[in-house]
C-alpha positions in Angstrom: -25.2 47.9 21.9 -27.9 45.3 21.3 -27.3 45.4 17.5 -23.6 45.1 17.8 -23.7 41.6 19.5 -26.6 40.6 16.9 -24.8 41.3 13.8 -20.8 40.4 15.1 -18.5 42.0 12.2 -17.3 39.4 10.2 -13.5 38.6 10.1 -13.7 37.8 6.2 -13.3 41.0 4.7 -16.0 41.3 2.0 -15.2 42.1 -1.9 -17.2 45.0 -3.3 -16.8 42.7 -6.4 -14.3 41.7 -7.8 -13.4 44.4 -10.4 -12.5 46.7 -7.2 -10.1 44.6 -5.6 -6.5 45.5 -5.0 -4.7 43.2 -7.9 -1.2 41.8 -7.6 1.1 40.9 -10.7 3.5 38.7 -9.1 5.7 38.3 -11.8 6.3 42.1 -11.1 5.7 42.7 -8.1 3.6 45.8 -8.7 0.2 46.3 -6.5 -3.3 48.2 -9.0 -6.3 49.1 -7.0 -8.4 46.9 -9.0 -8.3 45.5 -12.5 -9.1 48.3 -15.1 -5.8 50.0 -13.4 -3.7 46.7 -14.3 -5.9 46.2 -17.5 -4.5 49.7 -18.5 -0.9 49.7 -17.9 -1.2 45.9 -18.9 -3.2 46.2 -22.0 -4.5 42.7 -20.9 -8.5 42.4 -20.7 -9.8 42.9 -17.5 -11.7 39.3 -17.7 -8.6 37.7 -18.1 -7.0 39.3 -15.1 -10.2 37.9 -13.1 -10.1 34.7 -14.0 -6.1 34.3 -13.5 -6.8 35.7 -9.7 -9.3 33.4 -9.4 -6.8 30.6 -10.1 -8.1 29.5 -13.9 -4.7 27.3 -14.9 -4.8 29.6 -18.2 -2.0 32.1 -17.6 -2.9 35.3 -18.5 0.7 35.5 -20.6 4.3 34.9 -19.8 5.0 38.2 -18.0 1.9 38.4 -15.8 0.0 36.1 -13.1 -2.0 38.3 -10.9 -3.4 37.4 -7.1 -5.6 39.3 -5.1 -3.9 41.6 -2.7 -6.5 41.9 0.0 
C-alpha cells in the first residue's frame, strides 16, 4: 500500500526504553527481560545496570557486567 512505501519499517529495532530491554550478565551468562528482573535477583540498582549496558567504564561489581540482549 501507499503508506507502506511512505513509512519503510526500520531495520533498527526500537527500545521501548531502556528499562524494558532484554539484559545480559555476561559474567553469568544468564538473559532478564529488562532490568527490575536482574535488579531483583541481583540486588544491584537498576540505574547501575543501565549505565553498565550503556558502556559507563564503572563496573557495576566483580560478578556482573550486563549488555543489552536485543
Amino acid at each position: 500500500s501507499k503508506l507502506k512505501k511512505a513509512y519503510p519499517k526500520s531495520d533498527t529495532p526500537k527500545a521501548k526504553s531502556n528499562y524494558n530491554r532484554p539484559i545480559k550478565d555476561i559474567s553469568t551468562g544468564r538473559i532478564y527481560a529488562n532490568a527490575g528482573l536482574a535488579s531483583k535477583y541481583t540486588g544491584l540498582p537498576k540505574d547501575k545496570i543501565i549505565k553498565n549496558c550503556n558502556g559507563d567504564v564503572e563496573k557495576v561489581n566483580k560478578e556482573h557486567k550486563f549488555i543489552y540482549n536485543d
